[in-house]
N, C-alpha and C positions, 0 to 999 in steps of 0.2 A: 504494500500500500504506500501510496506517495508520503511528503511528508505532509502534506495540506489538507490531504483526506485521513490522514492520522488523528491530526490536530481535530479536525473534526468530530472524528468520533472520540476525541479523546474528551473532548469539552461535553459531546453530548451524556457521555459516562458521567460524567464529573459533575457536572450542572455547575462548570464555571466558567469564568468572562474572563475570555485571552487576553481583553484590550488589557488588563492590570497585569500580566506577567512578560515582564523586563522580555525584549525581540532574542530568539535564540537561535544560531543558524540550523537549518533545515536540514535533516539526517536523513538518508534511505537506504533502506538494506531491502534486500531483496529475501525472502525466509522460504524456506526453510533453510538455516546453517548444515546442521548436522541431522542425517534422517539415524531414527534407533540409537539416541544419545543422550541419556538422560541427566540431570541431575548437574548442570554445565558450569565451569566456571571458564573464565577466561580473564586473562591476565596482561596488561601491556605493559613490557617489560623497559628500560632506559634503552635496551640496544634496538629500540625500533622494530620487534614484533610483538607480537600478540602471540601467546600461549595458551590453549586451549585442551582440555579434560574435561572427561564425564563420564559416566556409568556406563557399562556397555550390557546389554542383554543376556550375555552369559557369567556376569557376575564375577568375571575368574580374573580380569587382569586391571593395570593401567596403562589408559593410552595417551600420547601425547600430541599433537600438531602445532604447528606454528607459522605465520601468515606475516604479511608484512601490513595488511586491512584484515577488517575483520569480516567481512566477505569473502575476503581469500584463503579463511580458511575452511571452507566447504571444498576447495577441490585441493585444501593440502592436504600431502602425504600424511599417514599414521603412523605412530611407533609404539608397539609395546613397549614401553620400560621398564616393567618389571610384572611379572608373573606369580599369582599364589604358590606355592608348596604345595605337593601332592598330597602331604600330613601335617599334622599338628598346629601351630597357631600361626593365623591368618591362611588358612585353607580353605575355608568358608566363603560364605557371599565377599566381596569387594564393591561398595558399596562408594558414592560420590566423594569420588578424591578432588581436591582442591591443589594448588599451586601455587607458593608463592614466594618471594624473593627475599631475604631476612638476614641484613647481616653480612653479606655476602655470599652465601648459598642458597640454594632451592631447597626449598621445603614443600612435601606433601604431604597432607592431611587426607586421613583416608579410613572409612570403618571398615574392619574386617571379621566376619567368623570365624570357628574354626572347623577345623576338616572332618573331626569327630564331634563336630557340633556347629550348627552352618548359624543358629541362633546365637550362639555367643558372641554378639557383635558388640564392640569397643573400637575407643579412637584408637588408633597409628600414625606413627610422621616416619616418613623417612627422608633421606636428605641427599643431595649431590651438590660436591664443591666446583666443579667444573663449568666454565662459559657455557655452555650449548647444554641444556638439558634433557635434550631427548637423546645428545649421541656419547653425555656422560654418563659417570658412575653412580645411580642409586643404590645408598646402603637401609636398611631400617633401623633407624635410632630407635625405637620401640614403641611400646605401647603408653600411651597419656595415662599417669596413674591419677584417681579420680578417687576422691574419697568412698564414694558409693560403687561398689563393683556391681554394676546391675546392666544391661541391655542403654550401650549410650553410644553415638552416634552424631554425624553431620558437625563433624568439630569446622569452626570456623578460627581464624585468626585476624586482628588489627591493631591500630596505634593511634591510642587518643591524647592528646598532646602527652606525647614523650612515655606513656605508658600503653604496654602490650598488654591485649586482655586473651583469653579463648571463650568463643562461648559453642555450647554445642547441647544437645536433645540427651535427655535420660528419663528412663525410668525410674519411680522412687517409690517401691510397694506401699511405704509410709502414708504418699499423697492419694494411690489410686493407679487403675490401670492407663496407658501410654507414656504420650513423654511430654517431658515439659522442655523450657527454655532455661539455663546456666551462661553464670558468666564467673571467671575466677581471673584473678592476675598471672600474670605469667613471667617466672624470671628466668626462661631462654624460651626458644621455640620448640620445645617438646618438653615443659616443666609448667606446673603450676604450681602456684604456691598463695597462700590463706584458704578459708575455707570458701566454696563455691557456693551462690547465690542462684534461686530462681526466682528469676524475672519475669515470668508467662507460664503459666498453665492454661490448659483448654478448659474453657467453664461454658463457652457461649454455643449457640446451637451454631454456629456457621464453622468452629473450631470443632466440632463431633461429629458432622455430618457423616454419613454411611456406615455410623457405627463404630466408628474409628474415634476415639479420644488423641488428640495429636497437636503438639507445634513440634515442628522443627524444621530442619534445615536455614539456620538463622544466616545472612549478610548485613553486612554495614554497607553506607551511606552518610558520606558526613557533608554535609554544606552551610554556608548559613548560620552557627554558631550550634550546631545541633546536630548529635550520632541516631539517625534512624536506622533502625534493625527488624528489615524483613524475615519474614517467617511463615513457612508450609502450615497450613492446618488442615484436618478432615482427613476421609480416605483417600487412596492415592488414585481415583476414578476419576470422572465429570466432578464430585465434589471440593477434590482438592483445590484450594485457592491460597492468597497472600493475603496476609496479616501487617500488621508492624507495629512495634514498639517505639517509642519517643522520647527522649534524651537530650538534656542540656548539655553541654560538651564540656561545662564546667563546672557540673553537677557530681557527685560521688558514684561512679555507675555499680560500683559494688552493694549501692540499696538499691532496694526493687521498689522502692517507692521515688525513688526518678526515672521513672521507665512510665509512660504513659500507654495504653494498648490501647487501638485503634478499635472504633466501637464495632465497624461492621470490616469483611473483607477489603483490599486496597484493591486487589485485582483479581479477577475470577473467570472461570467459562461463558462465552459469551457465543449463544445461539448464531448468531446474524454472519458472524464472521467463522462460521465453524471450529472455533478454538474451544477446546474442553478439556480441566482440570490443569492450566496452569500454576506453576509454583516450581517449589525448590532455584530460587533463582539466586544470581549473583549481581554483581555491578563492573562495568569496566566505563573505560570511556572513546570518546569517537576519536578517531585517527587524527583531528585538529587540535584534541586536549577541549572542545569549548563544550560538549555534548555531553551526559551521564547517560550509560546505556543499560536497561536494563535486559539481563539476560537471563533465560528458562524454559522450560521445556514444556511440553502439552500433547495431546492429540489432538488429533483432526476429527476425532467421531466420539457419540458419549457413550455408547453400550460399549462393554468387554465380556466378552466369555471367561467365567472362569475369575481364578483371580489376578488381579492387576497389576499385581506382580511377575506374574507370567507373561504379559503382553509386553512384545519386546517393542512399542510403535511411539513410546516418548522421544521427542525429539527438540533438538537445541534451537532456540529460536532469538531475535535480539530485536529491540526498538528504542528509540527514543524518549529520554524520562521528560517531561514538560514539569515548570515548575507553576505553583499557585501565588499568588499575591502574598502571601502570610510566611514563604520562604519554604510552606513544604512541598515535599515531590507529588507530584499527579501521573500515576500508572496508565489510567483512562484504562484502555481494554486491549485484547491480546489482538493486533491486528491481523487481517486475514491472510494467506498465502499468497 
């Protein structure tokens, strides 16, 4: 969709007035990015690409690509980078690895099972020191020890002035079944440290939909004096949609009462433009530096045979974030193919 017929539907989603949000140049991507790619992150790196990861349908490895646009990287090449273990831990599901740069190294973030139990899913980082990370050395620095050893997931990473937080989905039999939203300090990037906070739980009908009690898959977004942290909620079908949480950037984000949750979804399936059950998404930016792109994955149809987990037809998708008059982001709707 152009960007003018974006904006349109974006405003009509919205029920807001363009004339008040400051002229922002005009992005178009052409979607589908990546067909059967779930759960995407994408990463613009200083040397002028764009690094791109996702879930892949068989659960079993990470793959990497890199473009120099981020339309180009639909016909870049793929690389396994590193592959589960036939046994033991992290042989299980491999579940939305993320990418990112810290320090000097690469870092992935990544949930994995294990081989004699495909359920036991927890964070992992592994890391390469090397320029080029698809044709370096990933090693596994290990598993994210987390006060609660329980079913936790979709670790993310960031840095709000001058401190590195992690936050990422767990379950806590305590609260109830699914997972909620955590954030803890981090003193390297494969170490927490104090004790973790939950910022979100699912209480609201548009968070439980299908049955499913769920946030997760959190991203940051900072602009404007203010950390927004998107988040998955519902099943992962037609219901799944985005959330967010809101955050003064000079606020203590280790309370969960500076975290404001958005009353209804931010962006969800959207009949008209056959997009259904968007989320799990991330943030990068347009190739000018002037654009915030929001990136995630969805279907093209709302029935699934079976369950949804099984259907390998998620797929990576990107648009343009528009801002509102009050300095927060406006998602508008998932636009059409």
């Amino acid at each position: 969709m152009a960007g003018s017929a974006a904006a349109a539907f974006t405003g009509i989603s919205a029920g807001t007035a363009r004339a008040a949000v400051p002229a922002s140049p005009g992005v178009t991507y052409t979607n589908t990015i990546a067909e059967q790619r779930a759960d995407p992150h994408i990463f613009k790196h200083t040397d002028g690409f764009y690094y791109f990861t996702a879930t892949v349908p068989a659960y079993d490895r990470i793959v990497l690509r890199r473009a120099t646009t981020i339309q180009g990287l639909t016909s870049a090449s793929e690389t396994t980078i590193w592959t589960r273990p036939a046994t033991g831990t992290m042989g299980g599901y491999i579940w939305a690895p993320e990418i990112h740069f810290i320090g000097g190294k690469w870092y992935i973030y990544v949930a994995a099972g294990d081989a004699n139990n495909i359920w036991h899913i927890r964070p992992y980082v592994l890391e390469c020191a090397d320029a080029n990370p698809i044709t370096g050395t990933w090693t596994v620095k290990g598993r994210i020890a987390l006060p609660l050893d329980t079913f936790s997931l979709d670790a993310t990473t960031f840095d709000v002035n001058g401190t590195r937080y992690l936050s990422w989905a767990q379950n806590d039999p305590a609260v109830g079944r699914g997972t909620n939203i955590y954030i803890a300090q981090m003193s390297n990037p494969w170490t927490i440290t104090g004790a973790p906070v939950m910022i979100s739980r699912p209480t609201a009908a548009w968070e439980t939909a299908g049955g499913e009690t769920v946030n997760e898959g959190p991203a940051v977004l900072q602009r404007n004096g203010k950390v927004f942290m998107t988040f998955s909620a519902s099943a992962t079908d037609a219901n799944y949609c985005m959330g967010m949480l809101t955050a003064s950037a000079s606020a203590n984000l280790l309370s969960a009462s500076s975290w404001a949750k958005s009353t209804g979804p931010v962006f969800a399936s959207f009949a008209a433009t056959s997009q259904y059950g968007p989320g799990h998404n991330q943030f990068t930016v347009s190739e000018d530096g002037k654009s915030d792109i929001l990136v995630y994955h969805d279907r093209s149809y709302k029935d699934i045979s079976g369950s949804p987990l099984n259907d390998p037809n998620r797929r990576t998708r990107v648009q343009k974030i528009y801002w509102k008059a009050d300095g927060t982001p406006d998602f508008g709707i998932p636009v059409a193919d």
